[in-house]
C-alpha positions as CSV (number, residue, x, y, z in Angstrom):
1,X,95.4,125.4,64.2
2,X,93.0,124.3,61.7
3,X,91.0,127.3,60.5
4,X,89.7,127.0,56.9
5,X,88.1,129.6,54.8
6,X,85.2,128.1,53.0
7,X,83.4,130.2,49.6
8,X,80.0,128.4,50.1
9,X,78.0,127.3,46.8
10,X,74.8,128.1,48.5
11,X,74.4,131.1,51.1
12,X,72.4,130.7,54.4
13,X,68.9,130.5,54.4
14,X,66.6,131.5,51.7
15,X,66.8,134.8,50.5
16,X,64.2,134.8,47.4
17,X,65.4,136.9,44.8
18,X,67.7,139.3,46.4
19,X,71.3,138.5,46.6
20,X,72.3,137.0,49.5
21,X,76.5,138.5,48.6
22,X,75.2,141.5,49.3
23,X,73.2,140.9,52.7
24,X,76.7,139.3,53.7
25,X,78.8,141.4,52.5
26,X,79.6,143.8,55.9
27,X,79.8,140.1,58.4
28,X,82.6,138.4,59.0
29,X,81.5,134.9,60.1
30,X,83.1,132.1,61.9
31,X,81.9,128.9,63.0
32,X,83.6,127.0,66.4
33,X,84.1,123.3,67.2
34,X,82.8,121.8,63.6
35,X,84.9,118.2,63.7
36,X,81.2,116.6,64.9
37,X,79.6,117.8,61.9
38,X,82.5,117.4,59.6
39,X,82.4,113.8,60.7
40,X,78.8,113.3,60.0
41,X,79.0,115.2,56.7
42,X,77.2,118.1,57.7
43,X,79.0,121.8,57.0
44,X,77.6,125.2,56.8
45,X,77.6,124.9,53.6
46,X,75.5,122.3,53.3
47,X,72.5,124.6,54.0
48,X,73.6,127.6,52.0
49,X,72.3,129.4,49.0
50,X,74.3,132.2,46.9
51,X,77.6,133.1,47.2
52,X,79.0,134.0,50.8
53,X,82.3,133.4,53.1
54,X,82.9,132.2,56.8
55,X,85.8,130.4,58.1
56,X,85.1,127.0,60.0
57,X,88.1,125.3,63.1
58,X,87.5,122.6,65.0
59,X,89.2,124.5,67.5
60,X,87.1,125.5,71.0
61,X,86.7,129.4,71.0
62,X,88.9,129.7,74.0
63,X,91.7,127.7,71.3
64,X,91.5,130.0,68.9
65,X,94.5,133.2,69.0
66,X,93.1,137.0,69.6
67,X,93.9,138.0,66.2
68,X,91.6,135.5,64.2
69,X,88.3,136.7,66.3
70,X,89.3,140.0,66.4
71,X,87.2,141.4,63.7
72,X,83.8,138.6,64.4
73,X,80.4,140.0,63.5
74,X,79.0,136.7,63.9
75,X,79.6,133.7,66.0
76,X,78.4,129.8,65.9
77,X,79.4,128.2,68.7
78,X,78.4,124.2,70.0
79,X,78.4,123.3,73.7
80,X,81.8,123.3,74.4
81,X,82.8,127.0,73.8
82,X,82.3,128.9,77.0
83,X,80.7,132.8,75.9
84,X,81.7,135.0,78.4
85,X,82.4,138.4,79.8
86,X,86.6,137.4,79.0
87,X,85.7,136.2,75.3
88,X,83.4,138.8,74.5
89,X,85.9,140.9,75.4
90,X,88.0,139.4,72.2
91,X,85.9,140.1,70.1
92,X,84.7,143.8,70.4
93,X,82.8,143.7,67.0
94,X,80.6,140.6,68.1
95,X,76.8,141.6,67.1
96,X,75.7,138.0,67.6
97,X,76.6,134.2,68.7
98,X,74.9,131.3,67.9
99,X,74.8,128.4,69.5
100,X,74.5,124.9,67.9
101,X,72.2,123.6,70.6
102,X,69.4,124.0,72.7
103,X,71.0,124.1,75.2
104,X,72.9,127.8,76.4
105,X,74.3,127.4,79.9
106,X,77.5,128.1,78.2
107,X,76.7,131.5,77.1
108,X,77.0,134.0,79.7
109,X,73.0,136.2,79.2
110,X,73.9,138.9,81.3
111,X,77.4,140.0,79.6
112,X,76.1,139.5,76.1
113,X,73.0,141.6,76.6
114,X,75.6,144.3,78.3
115,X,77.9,144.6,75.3
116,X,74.8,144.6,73.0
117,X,75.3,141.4,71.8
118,X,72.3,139.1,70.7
119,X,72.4,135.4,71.8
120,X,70.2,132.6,69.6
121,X,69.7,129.2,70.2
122,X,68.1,125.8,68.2
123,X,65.0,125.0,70.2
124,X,64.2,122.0,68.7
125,X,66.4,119.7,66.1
126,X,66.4,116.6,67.5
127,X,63.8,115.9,70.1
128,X,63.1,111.9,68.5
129,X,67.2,111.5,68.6
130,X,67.4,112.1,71.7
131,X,64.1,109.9,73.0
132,X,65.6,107.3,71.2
133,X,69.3,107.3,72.9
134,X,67.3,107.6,76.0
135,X,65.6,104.0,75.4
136,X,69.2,102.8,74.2
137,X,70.3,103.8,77.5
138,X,67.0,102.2,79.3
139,X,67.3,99.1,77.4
140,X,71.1,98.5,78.2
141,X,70.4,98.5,81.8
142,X,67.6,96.9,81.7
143,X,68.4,94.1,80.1
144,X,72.1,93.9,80.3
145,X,73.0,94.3,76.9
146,X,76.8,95.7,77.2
147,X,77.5,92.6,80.0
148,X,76.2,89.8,77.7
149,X,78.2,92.3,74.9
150,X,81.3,92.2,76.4
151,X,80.7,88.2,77.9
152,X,80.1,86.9,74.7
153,X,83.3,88.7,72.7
154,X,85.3,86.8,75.0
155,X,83.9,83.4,74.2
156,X,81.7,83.2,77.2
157,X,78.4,82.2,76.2
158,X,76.6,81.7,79.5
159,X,73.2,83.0,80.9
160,X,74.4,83.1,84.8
161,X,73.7,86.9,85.8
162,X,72.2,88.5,82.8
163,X,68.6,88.2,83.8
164,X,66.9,91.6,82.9
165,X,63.4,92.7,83.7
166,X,60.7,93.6,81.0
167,X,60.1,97.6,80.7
168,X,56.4,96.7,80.1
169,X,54.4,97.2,83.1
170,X,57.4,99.3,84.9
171,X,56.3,103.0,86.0
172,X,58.6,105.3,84.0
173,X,59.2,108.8,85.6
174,X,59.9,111.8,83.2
175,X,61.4,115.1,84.6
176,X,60.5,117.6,82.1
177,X,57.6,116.8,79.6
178,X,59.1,119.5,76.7
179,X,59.3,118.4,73.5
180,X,62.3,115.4,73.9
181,X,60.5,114.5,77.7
182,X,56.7,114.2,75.4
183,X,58.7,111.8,72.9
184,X,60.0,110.1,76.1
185,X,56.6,109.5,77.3
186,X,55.1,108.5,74.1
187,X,57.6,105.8,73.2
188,X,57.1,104.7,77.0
189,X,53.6,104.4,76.6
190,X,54.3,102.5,73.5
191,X,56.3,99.9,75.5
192,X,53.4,99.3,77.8
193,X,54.9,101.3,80.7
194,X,53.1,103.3,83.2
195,X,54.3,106.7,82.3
196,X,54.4,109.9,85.2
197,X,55.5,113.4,84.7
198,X,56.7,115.9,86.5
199,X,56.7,119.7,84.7
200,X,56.4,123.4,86.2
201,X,53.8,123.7,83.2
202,X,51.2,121.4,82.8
203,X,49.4,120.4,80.3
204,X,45.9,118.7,81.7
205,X,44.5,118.1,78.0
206,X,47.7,116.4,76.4
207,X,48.0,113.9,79.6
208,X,44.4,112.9,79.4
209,X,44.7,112.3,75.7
210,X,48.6,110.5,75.8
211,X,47.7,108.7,78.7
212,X,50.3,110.0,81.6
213,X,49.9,111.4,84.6
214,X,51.3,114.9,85.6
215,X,52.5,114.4,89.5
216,X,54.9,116.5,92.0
217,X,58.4,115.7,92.0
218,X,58.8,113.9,95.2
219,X,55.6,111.3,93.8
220,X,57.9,110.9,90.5
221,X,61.0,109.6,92.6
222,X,59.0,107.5,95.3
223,X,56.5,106.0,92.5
224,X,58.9,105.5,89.7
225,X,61.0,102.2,88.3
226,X,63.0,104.2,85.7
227,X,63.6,108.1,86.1
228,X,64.2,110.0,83.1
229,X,65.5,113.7,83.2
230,X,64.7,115.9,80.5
231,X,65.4,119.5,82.1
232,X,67.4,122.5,81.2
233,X,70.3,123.3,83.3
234,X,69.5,127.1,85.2
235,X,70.3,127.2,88.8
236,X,67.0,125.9,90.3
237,X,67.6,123.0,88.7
238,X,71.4,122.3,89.3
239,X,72.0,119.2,91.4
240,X,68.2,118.3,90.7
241,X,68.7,114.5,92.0
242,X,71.2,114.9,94.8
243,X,71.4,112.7,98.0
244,X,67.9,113.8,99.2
245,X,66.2,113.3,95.7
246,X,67.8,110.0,95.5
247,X,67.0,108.7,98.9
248,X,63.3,109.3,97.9
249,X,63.4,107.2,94.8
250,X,62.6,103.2,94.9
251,X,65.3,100.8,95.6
252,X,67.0,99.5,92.8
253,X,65.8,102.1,90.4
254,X,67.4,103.5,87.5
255,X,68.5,106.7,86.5
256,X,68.9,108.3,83.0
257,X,70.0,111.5,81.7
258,X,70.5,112.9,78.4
259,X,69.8,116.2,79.4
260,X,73.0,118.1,81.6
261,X,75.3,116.3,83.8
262,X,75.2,119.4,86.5
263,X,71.5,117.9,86.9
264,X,73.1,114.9,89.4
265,X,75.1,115.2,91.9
266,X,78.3,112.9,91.0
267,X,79.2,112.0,94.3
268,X,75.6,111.7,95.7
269,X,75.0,109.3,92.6
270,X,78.1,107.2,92.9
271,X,76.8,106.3,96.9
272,X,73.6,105.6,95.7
273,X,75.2,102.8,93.0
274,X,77.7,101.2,95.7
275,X,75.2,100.6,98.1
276,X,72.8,99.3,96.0
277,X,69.9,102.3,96.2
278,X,69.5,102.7,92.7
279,X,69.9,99.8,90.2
280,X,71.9,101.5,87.8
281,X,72.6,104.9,85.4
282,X,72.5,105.8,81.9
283,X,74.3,108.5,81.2
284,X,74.9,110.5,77.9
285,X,76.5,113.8,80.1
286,X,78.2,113.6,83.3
287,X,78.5,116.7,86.1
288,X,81.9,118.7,84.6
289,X,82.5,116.7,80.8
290,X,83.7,120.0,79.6
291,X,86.8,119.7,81.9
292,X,87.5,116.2,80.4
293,X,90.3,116.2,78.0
294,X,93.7,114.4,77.2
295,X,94.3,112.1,79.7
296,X,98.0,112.8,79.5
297,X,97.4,116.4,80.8
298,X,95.0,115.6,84.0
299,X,98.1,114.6,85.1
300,X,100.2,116.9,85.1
301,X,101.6,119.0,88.4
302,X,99.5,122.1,87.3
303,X,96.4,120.4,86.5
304,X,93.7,121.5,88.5
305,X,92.0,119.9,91.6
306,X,88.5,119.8,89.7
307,X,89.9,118.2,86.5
308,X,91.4,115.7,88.9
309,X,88.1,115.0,90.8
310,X,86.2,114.8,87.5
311,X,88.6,112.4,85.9
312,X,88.5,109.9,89.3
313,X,84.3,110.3,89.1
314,X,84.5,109.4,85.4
315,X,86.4,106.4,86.6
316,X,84.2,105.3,89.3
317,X,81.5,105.7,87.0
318,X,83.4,103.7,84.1
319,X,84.2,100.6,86.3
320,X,80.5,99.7,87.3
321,X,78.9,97.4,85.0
322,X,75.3,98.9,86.2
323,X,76.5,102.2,84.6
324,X,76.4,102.7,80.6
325,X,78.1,105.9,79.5
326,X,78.1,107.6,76.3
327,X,79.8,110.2,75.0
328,X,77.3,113.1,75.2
329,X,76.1,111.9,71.9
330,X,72.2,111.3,72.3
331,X,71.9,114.3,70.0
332,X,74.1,113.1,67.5
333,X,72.6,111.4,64.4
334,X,72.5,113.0,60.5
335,X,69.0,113.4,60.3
336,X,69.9,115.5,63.7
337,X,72.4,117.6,62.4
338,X,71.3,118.7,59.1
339,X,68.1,119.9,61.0
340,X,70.6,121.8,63.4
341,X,72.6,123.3,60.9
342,X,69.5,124.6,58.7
343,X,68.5,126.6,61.7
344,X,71.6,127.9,62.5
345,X,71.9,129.1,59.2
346,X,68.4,130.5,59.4
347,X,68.8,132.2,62.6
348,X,72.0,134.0,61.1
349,X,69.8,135.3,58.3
350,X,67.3,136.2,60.3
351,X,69.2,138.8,62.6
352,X,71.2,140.1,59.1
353,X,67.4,140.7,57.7
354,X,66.7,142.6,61.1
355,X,64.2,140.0,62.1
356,X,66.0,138.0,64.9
357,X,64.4,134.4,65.7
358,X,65.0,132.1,68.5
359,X,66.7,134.8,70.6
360,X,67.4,134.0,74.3
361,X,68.7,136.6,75.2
């Protein structure tokens, strides 16, 4: 196990003049799955100030043995560390878990607000990343970018089948006009695109002055070239495009999500790509990614019937050359995940200062 103790340079946040060794000094923190950060050169103690100690793995929460969370005061979690009622449990001293995300499907509300435990999030880090892997996505399909790619690499230097369309003039379709769905719509309307929106709180003012027009749902499917989903995952919105949904969008659309794979329904989607309904997918996330793991292991005789079915749909999905797939990494630039890990910081500060920010739960 790879659990390091780090004695920061900095401490979290910003503390002014009083010492941030003695604001710390009762906490034992810990921070969950850091390789992506480590890998970008990002660390907690990148955004510290003062003197102060937490230990950092790479390891999921669920990886790590009973005796080294034992004694947590503080968690920082990312989005593949499941929070719940059996965790919790481990770690009896828990006052608060943060998660590296916006995103918190993967912290379990109820049992945290039962054992006292207070839940934050990041609500907003990297809504241009995002917009921008969401175009990369768009732009792929659209004009067959990873076809000609992988063509060309092997000597093949022919036009036959890579005719694209032009974006410009296309309606785009954005589920969810937050603040990454608004950057969706504004670079949109900067490629000349006819840009709807579909949100359970409109905002009349900011459409008239972008330039978009807020619509219901089933309008967004049947009117739309490209739909983009820009949701959170809760359960109304789980299987969001499913066989109906799709069967009401335009043939030959496309599909893009950078937002939670539960949003479409795998199986629904994979139909909808064999027969030719929609045009194609971009995907960042896929329905079930957190059960994706060594290959070796999916198939072994214990492994389980769901990591079997994901790793066959992460197949299908893999063999189509109208589907681009990334690596749940839409979120993941520098830029991105300094401006995540100053607010984590700052959200740990916070609740030690007794003035809690960006709670959820």
């Amino acid at each position: 196990m790879d659990i390091g103790t780090t004695h920061a340079e900095h401490s979290f946040g910003k503390g002014g003049d009083r010492e941030m060794s003695d604001i710390f000094e009762d906490e034992n923190i810990m921070f969950f799955e850091t390789g992506p950060w480590d890998e970008a050169g990002v660390s907690p103690a990148d955004c510290h100030a003062g003197s102060t100690e937490h230990r950092t793995t790479q390891e999921h929460l669920h990886e790590v043995a009973d005796e080294e969370v034992a004694d947590l005061t503080i968690a920082s979690v990312f989005i593949g560390c499941t929070v719940d009622q059996e965790q919790l449990d481990r770690m009896p001293d828990l006052k608060l878990v943060c998660t590296r995300s916006t995103g918190y499907d993967h912290i379990d509300l109820e049992a945290c607000s039962e054992r006292g435990v207070t839940a934050c999030n990041v609500p907003a880090y990297a809504e241009h990343t995002v917009a921008e892997h969401t175009f990369g996505l768009m732009l792929c399909l659209s004009r067959k970018i990873l076809t000609a790619y992988d063509r060309t690499r092997g000597g093949d230097f022919s036009l036959e089948g890579l005719a694209g369309f032009d974006l410009k003039d296309r309606t785009l379709g954005v589920v969810g006009a937050g603040a990454i769905g608004l950057r969706v719509i504004r670079i949109g309307i900067a490629m000349g695109m006819n840009v709807l929106a579909y949100d359970v709180n409109e905002q009349p003012l900011l459409s008239d002055v972008m330039g978009f027009e807020y619509c219901s749902l089933d309008a967004l499917l049947g009117r739309s070239d490209v739909v983009s989903l820009h949701v959170p995952l809760v359960p109304a919105t789980r299987h969001l495009i499913d066989r109906e949904a799709i069967d009401k969008m335009k043939d030959g659309a496309l599909l893009i999500n950078t937002s939670r794979g539960e949003l479409v329904e795998t199986n629904a989607l994979l139909s909808a790509l064999s027969s030719g309904k929609l045009g194609g997918a971009g995907l960042d996330v896929i329905e079930g990614e957190e059960q994706l793991g060594d290959e070796e292991q999916m198939v072994l005789p214990d492994a389980s019937r769901d990591d079997l079915a994901v790793a066959v749909q992460r197949y299908a999905l893999l063999r189509r050359e109208n589907v681009v797939l990334t690596p749940h990494m839409a979120f993941y630039s520098r830029e991105a995940l300094h401006r995540l890990m100053d607010v984590t910081c700052n959200n740990i500060v916070a609740y030690i200062e007794g003035e809690p920010q960006n709670v959820v739960s």
